[in-house]
Residue, then its C-alpha position, 0 to 999 in steps of 0.5 A: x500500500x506504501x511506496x517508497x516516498x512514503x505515501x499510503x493508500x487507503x482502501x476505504x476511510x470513513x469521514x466522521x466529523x469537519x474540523x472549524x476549517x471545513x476540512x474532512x475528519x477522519x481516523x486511520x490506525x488511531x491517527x487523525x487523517x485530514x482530508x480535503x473536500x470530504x463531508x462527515x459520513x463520506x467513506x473515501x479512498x484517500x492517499x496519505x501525503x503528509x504525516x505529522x506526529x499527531x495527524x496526516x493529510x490525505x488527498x481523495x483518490x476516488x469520487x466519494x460515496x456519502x453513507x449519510x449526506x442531508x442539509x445539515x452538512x450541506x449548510x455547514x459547509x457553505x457557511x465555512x465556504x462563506x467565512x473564508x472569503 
């Protein structure tokens, strides 16, 4: 799943929450794994770029598939959208 620039590829992440910035939250092997443009009940396939002691970043790899998408995300989103202008 590695390779030798030390990016990981993982199979099947599940999106749980949005951190303040409205970035997609979720857990791999206990570590917190960010990831861009993802909602909260997304399950994703996403490439680890970044690791840091407490989190990494991940960059989606496949059009994601939402377990539970409604308004409320829809809303959340647009409103971290807004405030970042």
């Amino acid at each position: 799943m590695g390779d030798k620039h030390g990016t990981t590829d993982l199979p099947s992440l599940l999106i749980e929450d949005l951190t303040k910035e409205g970035v997609g939250l979720g857990r791999w092997e206990g570590q917190v794994v960010l990831v861009e443009g993802s909602l909260p009940g997304d399950r994703v396939q996403v490439r680890i770029v970044r690791r840091a002691r407490r989190h990494s970043v991940g960059r989606l790899l496949a059009d994601r598939k939402s377990t539970r998408l409604n308004s409320s995300h829809l809303v959340i989103s647009y409103a971290v959208f807004c405030l970042k202008k």
